[in-house]
PyMOL Python script that loads the backbone (N, CA, C, O; Angstrom):
from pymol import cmd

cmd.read_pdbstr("""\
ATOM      1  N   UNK A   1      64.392  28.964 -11.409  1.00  0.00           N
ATOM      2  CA  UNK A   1      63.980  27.693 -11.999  1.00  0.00           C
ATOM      3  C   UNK A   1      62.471  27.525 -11.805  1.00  0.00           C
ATOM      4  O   UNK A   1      62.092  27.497 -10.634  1.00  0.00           O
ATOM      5  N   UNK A   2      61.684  27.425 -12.629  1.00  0.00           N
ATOM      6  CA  UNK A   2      59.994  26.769 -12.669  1.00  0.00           C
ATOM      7  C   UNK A   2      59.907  25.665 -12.282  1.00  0.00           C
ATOM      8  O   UNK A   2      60.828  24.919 -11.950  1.00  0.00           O
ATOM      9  N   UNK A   3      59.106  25.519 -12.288  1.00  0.00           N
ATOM     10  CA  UNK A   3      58.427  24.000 -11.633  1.00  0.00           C
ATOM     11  C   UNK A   3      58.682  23.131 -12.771  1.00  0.00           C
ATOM     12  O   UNK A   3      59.012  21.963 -12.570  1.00  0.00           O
ATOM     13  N   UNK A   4      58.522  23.730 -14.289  1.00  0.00           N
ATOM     14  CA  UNK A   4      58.657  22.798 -15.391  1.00  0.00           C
ATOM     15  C   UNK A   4      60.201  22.346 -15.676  1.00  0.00           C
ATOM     16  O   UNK A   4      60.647  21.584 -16.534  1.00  0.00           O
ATOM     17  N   UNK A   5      60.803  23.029 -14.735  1.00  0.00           N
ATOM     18  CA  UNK A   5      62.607  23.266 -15.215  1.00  0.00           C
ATOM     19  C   UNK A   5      62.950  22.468 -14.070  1.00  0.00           C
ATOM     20  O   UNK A   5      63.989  22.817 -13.509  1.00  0.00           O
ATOM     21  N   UNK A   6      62.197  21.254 -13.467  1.00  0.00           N
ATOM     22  CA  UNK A   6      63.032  20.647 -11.928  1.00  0.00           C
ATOM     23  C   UNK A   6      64.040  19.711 -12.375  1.00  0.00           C
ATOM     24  O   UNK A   6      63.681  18.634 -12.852  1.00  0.00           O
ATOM     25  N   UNK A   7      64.743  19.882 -12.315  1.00  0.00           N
ATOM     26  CA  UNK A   7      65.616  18.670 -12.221  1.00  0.00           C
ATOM     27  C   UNK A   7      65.000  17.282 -12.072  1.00  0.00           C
ATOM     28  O   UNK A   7      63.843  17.242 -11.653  1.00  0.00           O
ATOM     29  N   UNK A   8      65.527  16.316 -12.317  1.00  0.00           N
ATOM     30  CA  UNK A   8      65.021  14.941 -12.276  1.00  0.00           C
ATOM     31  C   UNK A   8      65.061  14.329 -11.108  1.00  0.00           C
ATOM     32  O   UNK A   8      66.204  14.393 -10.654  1.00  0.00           O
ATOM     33  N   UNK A   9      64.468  13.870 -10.546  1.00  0.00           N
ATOM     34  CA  UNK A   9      64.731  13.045  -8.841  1.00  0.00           C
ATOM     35  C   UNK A   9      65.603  12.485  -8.964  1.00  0.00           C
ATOM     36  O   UNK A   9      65.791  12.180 -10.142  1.00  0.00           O
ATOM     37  N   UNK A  10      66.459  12.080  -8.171  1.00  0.00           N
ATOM     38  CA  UNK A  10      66.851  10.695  -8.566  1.00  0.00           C
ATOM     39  C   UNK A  10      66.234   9.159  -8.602  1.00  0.00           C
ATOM     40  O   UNK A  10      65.473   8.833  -7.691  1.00  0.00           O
ATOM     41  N   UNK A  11      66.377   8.741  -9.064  1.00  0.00           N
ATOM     42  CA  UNK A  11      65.771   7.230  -9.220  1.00  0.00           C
ATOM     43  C   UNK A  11      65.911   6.444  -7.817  1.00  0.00           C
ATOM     44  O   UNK A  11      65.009   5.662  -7.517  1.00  0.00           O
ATOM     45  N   UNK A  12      66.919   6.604  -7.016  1.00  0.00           N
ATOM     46  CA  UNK A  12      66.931   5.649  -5.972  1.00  0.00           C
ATOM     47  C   UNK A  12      65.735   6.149  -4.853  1.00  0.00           C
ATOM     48  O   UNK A  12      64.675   5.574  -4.605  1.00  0.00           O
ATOM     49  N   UNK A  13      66.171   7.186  -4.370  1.00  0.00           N
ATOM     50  CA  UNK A  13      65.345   8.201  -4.015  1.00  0.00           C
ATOM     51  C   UNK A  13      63.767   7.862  -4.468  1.00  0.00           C
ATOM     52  O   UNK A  13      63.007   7.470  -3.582  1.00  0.00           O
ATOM     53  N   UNK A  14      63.413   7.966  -5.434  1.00  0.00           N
ATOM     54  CA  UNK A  14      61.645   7.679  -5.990  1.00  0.00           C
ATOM     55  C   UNK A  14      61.947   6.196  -5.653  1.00  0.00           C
ATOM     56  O   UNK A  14      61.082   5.622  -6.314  1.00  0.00           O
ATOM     57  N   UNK A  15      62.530   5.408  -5.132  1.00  0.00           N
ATOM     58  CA  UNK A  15      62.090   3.926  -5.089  1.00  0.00           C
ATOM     59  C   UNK A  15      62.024   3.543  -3.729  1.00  0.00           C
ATOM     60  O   UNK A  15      61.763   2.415  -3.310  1.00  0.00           O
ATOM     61  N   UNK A  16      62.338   4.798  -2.910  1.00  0.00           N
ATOM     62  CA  UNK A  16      61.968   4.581  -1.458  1.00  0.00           C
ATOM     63  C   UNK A  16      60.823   5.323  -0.470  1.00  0.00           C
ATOM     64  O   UNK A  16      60.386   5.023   0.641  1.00  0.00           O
ATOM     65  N   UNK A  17      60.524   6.507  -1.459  1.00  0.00           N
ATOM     66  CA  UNK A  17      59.657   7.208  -0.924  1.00  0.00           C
ATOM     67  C   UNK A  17      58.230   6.885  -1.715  1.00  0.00           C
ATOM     68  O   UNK A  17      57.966   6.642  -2.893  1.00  0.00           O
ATOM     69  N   UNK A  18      57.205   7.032  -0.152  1.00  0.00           N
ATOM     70  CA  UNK A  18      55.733   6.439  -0.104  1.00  0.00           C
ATOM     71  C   UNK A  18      54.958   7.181   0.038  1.00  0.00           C
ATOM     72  O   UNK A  18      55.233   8.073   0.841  1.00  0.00           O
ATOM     73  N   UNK A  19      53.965   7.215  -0.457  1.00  0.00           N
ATOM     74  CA  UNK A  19      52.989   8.495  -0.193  1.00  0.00           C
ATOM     75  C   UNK A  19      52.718   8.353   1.501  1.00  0.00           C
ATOM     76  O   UNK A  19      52.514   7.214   1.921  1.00  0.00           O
ATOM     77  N   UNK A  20      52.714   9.543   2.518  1.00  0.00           N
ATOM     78  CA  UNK A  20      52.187   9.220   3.648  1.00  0.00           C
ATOM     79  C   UNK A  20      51.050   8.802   4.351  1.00  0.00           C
ATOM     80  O   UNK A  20      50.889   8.376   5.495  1.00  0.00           O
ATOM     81  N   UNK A  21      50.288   9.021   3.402  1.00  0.00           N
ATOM     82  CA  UNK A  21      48.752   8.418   3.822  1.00  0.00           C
ATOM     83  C   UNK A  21      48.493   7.074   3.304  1.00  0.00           C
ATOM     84  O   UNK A  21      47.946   6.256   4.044  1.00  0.00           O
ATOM     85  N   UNK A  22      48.875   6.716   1.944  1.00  0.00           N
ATOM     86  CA  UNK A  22      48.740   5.056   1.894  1.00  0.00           C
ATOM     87  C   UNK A  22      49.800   4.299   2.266  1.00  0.00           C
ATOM     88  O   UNK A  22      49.691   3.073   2.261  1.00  0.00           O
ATOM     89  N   UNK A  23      51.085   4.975   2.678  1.00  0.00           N
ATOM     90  CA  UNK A  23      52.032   4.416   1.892  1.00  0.00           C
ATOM     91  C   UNK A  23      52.417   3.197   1.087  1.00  0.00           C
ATOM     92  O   UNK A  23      53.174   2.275   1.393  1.00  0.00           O
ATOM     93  N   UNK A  24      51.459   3.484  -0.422  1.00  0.00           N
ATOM     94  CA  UNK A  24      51.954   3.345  -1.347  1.00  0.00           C
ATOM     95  C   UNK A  24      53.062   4.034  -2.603  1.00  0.00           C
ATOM     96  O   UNK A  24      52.732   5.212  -2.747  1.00  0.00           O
ATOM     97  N   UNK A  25      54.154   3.708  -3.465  1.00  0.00           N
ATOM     98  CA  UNK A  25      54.911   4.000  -4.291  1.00  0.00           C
ATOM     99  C   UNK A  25      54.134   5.358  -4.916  1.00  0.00           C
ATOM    100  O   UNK A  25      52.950   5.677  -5.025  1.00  0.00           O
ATOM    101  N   UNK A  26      55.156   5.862  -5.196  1.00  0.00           N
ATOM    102  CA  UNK A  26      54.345   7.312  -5.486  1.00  0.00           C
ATOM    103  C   UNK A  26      55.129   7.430  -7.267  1.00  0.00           C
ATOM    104  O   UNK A  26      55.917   6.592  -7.705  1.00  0.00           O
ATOM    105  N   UNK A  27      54.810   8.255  -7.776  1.00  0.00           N
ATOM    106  CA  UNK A  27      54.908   8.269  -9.373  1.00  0.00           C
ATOM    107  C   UNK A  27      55.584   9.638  -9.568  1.00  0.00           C
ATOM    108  O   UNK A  27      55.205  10.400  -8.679  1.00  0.00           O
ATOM    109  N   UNK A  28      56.482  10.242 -10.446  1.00  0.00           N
ATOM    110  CA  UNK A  28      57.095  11.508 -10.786  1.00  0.00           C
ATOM    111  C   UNK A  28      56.340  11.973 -11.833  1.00  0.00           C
ATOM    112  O   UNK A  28      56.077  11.232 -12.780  1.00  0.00           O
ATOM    113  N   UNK A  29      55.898  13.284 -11.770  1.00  0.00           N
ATOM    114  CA  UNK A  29      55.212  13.972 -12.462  1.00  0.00           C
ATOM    115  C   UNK A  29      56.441  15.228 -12.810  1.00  0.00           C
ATOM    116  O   UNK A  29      56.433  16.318 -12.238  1.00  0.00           O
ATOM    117  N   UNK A  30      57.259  14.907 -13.641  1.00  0.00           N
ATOM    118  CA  UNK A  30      58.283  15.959 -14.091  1.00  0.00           C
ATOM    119  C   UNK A  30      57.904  17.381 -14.382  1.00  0.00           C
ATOM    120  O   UNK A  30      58.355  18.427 -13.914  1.00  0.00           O
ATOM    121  N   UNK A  31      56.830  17.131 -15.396  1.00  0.00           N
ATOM    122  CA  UNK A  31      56.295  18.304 -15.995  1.00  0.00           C
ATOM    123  C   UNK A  31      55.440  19.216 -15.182  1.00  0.00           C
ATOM    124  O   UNK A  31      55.252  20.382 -15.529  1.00  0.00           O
ATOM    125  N   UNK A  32      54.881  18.663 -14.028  1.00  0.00           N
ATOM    126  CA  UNK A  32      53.934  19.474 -12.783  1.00  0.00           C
ATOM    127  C   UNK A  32      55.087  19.618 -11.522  1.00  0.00           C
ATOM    128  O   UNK A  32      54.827  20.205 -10.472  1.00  0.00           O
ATOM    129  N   UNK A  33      56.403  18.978 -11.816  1.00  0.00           N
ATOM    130  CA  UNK A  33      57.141  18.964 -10.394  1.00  0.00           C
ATOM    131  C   UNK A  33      57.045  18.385  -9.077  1.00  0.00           C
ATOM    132  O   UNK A  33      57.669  18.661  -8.053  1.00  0.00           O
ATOM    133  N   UNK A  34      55.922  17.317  -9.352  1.00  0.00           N
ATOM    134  CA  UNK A  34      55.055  16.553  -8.265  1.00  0.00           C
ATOM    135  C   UNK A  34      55.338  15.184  -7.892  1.00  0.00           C
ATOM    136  O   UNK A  34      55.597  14.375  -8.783  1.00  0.00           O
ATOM    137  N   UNK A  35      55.323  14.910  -6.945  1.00  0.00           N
ATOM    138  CA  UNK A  35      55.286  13.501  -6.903  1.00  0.00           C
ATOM    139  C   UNK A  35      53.454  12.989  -6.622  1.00  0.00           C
ATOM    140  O   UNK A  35      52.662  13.616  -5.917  1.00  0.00           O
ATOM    141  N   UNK A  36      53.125  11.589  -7.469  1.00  0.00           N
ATOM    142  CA  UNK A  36      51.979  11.865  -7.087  1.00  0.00           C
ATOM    143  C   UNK A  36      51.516  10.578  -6.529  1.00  0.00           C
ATOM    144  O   UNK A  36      52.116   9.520  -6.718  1.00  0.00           O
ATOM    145  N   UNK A  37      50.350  10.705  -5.784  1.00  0.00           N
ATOM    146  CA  UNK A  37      49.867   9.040  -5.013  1.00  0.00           C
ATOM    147  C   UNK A  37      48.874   9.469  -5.909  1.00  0.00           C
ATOM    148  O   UNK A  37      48.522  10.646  -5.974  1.00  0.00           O
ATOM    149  N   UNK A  38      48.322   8.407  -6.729  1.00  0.00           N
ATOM    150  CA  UNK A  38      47.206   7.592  -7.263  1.00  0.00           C
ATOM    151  C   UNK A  38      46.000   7.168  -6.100  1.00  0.00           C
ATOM    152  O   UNK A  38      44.869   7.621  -5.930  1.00  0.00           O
ATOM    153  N   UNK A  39      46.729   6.141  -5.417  1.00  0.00           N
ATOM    154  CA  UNK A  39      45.914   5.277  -4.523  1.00  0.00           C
ATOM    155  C   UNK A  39      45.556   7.154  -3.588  1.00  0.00           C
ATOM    156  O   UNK A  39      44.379   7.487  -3.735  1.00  0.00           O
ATOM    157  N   UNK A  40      46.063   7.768  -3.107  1.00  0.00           N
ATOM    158  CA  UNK A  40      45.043   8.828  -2.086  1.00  0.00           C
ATOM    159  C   UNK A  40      44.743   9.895  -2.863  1.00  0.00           C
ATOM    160  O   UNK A  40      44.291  10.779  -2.136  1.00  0.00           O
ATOM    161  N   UNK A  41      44.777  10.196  -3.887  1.00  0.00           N
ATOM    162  CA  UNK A  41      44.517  11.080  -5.008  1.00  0.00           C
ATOM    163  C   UNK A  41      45.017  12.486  -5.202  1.00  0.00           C
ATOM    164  O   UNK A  41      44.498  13.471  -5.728  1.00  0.00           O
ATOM    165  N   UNK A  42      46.462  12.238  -4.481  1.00  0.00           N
ATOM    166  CA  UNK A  42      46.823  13.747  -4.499  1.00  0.00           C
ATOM    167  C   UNK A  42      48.258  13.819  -4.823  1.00  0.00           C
ATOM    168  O   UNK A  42      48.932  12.944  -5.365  1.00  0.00           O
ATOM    169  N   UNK A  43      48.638  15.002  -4.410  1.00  0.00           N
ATOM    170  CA  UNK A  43      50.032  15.823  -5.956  1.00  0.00           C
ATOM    171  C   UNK A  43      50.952  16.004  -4.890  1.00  0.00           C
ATOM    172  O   UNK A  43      50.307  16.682  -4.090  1.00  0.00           O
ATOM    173  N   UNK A  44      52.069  15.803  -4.403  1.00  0.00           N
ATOM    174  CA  UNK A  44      52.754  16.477  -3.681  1.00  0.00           C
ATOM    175  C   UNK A  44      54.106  17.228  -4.056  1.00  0.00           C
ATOM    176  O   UNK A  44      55.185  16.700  -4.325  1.00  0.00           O
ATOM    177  N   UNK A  45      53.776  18.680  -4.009  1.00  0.00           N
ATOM    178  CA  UNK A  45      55.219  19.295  -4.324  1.00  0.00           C
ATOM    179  C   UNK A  45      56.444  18.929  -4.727  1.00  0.00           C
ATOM    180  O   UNK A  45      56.654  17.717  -4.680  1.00  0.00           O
ATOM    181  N   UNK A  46      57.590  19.828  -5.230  1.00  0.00           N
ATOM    182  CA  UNK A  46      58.606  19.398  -5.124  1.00  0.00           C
ATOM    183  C   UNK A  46      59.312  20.754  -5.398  1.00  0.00           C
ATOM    184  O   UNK A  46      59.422  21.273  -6.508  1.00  0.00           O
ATOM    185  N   UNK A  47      59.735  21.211  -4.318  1.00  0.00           N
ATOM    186  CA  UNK A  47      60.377  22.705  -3.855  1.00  0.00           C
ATOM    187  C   UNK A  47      62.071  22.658  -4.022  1.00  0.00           C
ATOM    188  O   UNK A  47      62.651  21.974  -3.179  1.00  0.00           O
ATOM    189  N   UNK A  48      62.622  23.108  -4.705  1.00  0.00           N
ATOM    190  CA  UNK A  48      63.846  23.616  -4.936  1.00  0.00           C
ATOM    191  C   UNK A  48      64.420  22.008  -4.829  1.00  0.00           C
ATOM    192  O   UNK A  48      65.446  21.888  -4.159  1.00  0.00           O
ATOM    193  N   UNK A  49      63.995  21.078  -5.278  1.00  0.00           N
ATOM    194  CA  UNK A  49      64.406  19.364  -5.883  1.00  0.00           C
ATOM    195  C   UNK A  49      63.984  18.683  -4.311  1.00  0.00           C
ATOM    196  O   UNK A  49      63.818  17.495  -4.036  1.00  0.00           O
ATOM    197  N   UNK A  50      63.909  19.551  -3.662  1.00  0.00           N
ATOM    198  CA  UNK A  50      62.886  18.441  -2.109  1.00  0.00           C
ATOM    199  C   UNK A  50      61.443  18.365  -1.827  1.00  0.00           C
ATOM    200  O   UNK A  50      60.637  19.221  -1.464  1.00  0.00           O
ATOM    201  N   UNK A  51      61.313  16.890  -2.139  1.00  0.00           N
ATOM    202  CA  UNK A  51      59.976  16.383  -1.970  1.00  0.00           C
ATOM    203  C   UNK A  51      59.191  16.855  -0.450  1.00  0.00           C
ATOM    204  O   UNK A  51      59.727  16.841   0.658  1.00  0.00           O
ATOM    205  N   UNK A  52      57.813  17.255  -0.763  1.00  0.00           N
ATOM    206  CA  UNK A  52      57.111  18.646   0.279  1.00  0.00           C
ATOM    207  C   UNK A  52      56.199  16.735   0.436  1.00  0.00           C
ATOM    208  O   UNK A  52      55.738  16.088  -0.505  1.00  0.00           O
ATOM    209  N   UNK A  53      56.223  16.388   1.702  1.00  0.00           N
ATOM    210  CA  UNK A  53      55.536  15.545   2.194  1.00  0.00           C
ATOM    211  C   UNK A  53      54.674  14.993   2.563  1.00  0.00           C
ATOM    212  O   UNK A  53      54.244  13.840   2.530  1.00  0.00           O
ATOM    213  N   UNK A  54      54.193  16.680   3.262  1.00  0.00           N
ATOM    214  CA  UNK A  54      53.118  16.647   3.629  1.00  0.00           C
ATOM    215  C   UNK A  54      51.480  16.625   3.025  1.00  0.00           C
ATOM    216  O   UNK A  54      51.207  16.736   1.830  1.00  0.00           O
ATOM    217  N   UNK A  55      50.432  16.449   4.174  1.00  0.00           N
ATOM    218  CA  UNK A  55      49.440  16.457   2.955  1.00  0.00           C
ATOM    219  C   UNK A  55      48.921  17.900   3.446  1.00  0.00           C
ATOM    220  O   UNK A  55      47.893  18.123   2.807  1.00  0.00           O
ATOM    221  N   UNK A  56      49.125  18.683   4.079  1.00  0.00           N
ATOM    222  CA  UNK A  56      48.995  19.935   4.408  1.00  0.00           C
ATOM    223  C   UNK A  56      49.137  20.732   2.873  1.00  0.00           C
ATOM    224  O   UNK A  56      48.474  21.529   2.209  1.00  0.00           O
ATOM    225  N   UNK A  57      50.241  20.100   2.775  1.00  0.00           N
ATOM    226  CA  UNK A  57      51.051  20.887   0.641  1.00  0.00           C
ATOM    227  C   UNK A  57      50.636  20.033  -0.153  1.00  0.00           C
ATOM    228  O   UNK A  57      51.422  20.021  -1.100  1.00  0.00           O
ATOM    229  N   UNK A  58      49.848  19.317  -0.299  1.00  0.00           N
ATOM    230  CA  UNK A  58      49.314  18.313  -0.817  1.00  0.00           C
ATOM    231  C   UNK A  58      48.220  19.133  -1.907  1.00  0.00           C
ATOM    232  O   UNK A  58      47.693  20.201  -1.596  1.00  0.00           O
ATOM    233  N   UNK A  59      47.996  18.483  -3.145  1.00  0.00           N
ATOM    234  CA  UNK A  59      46.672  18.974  -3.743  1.00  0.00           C
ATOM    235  C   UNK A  59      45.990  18.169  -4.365  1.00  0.00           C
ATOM    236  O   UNK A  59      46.710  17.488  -5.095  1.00  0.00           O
ATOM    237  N   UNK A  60      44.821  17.882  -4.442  1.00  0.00           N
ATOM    238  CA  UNK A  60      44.177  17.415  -4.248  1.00  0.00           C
ATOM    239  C   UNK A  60      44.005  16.715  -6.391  1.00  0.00           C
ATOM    240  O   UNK A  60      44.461  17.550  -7.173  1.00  0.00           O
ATOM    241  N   UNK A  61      43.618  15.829  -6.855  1.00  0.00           N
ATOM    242  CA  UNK A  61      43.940  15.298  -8.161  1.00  0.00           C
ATOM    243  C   UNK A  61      42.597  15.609  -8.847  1.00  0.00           C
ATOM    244  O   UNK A  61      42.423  15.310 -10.028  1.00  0.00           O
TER     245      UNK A  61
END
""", "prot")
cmd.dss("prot")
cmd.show_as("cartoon", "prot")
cmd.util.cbc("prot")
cmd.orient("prot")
């Protein structure tokens, strides 16, 4: 499966998870596989449908 082929989050799931550095609401980027914070300007993974947390895996926007 590609990154472009992820499965969809689930919705409840994206309404609880915060970016760790602002925690602010974070946004689904389907087509990059990312979840992304706006407010700290960066992309965070999403590895075999589990959100990568850290900002270590983090990239930069």
């Amino acid at each position: 499966m590609t990154q472009t082929q992820e499965k969809a989050i689930d919705p409840w799931l994206l309404s609880i998870l915060v970016c760790p550095v602002t925690r602010t609401p974070l946004t689904h980027d389907a087509q990059a596989g990312e979840l992304v914070s706006d407010a700290a300007g960066l992309a965070f993974p999403i590895r075999d449908g589990v959100p990568v947390l850290l900002v270590e895996a983090a990239r930069p926007l």
